[in-house]
N, C-alpha and C positions, 0 to 999 in steps of 0.2 A: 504494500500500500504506500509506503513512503517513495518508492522509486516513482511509481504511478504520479504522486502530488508533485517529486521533482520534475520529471518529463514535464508535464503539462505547467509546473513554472517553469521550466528553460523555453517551452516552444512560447510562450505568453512574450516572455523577454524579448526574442530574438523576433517575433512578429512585431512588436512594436517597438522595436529600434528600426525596421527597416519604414514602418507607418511614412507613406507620403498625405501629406493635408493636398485639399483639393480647394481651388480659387474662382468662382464665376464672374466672370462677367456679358453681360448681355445686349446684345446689340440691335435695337427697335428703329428705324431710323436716323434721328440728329439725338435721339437717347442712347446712355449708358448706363444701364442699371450695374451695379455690383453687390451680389447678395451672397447668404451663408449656405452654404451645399447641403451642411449637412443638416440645419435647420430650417432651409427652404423660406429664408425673412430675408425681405430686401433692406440691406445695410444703407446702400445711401444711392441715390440719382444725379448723374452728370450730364451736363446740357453739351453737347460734343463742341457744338461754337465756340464755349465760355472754358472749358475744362475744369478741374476740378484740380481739391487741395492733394492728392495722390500723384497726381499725374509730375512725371519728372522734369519737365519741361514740355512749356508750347513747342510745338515744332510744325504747326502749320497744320496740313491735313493730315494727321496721325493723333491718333491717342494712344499713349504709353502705358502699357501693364508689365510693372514690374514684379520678377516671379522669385521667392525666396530657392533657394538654394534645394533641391530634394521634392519642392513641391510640383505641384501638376496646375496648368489654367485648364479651366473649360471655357470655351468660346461661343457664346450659342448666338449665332446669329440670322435675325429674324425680321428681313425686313417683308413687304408685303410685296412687291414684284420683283421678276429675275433681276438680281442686279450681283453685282463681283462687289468684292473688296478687297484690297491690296495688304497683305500682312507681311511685314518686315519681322522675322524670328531671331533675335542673335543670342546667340550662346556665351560659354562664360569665359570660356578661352580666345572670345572677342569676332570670330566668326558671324557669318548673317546667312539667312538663306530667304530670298522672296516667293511668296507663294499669290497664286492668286486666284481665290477661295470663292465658293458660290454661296451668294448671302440669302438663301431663299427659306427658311426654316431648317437652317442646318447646323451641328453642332461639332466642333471639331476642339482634339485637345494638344495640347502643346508638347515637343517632343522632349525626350530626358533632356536636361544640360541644360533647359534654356535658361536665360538669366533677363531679358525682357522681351515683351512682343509690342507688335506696335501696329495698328487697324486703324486701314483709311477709312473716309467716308466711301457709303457706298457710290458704284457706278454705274451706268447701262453695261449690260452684257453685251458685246457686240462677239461673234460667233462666225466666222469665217469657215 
């Protein structure tokens, strides 16, 4: 019985030292909602124009989500016609990589290593 209690505190241990927290933020047009995942309450709303006391700097058409170290973003963006948005991902070893995402009720999440992401306003889809 004791080994049993050990086991099951080592695996408790080692499962929540590896624990990633998870970060939403939500994307509705010229809104930015960022809310708690895990208790599904929206923390606070950002006017994309005006930005917001989080954001690390204006930099024009980008709004900046900065990702701690081990965590995960969720992206969920949801505007109401096809439209793209331009996501800038750079890692932590300084690298970037541009993706360019379809903002139609879609939810995408940010890849290991990132250290910030950064989401245009949306744009027409144009489709060659």
């Amino acid at each position: 019985m004791k080994k049993l209690t050990l086991s099951i505190g080592l695996v408790a241990a080692i499962l929540s030292a590896k624990a990633q927290d998870t970060t939403c933020t939500y994307f509705k047009g010229e809104k930015v909602y960022e809310f708690n995942y895990q208790m599904d309450t929206i923390l606070y709303v950002v006017d994309f124009e005006l930005g917001g006391e989080l954001q690390v700097e204006n930099i024009g058409k980008f709004y900046e989500i900065p990702i701690t170290y081990g965590d995960v973003l969720c992206l969920d963006l949801s505007d109401d016609k096809k439209k793209v948005r331009k996501v800038i991902t750079t890692f932590f070893d300084g690298t970037t990589r541009e993706d360019m995402l379809d903002s139609n009720h879609e939810v995408y999440y940010s890849p290991r290593g990132a250290a910030k992401v950064s989401v245009s306003k949306p744009r027409l889809a144009i489709k060659l």
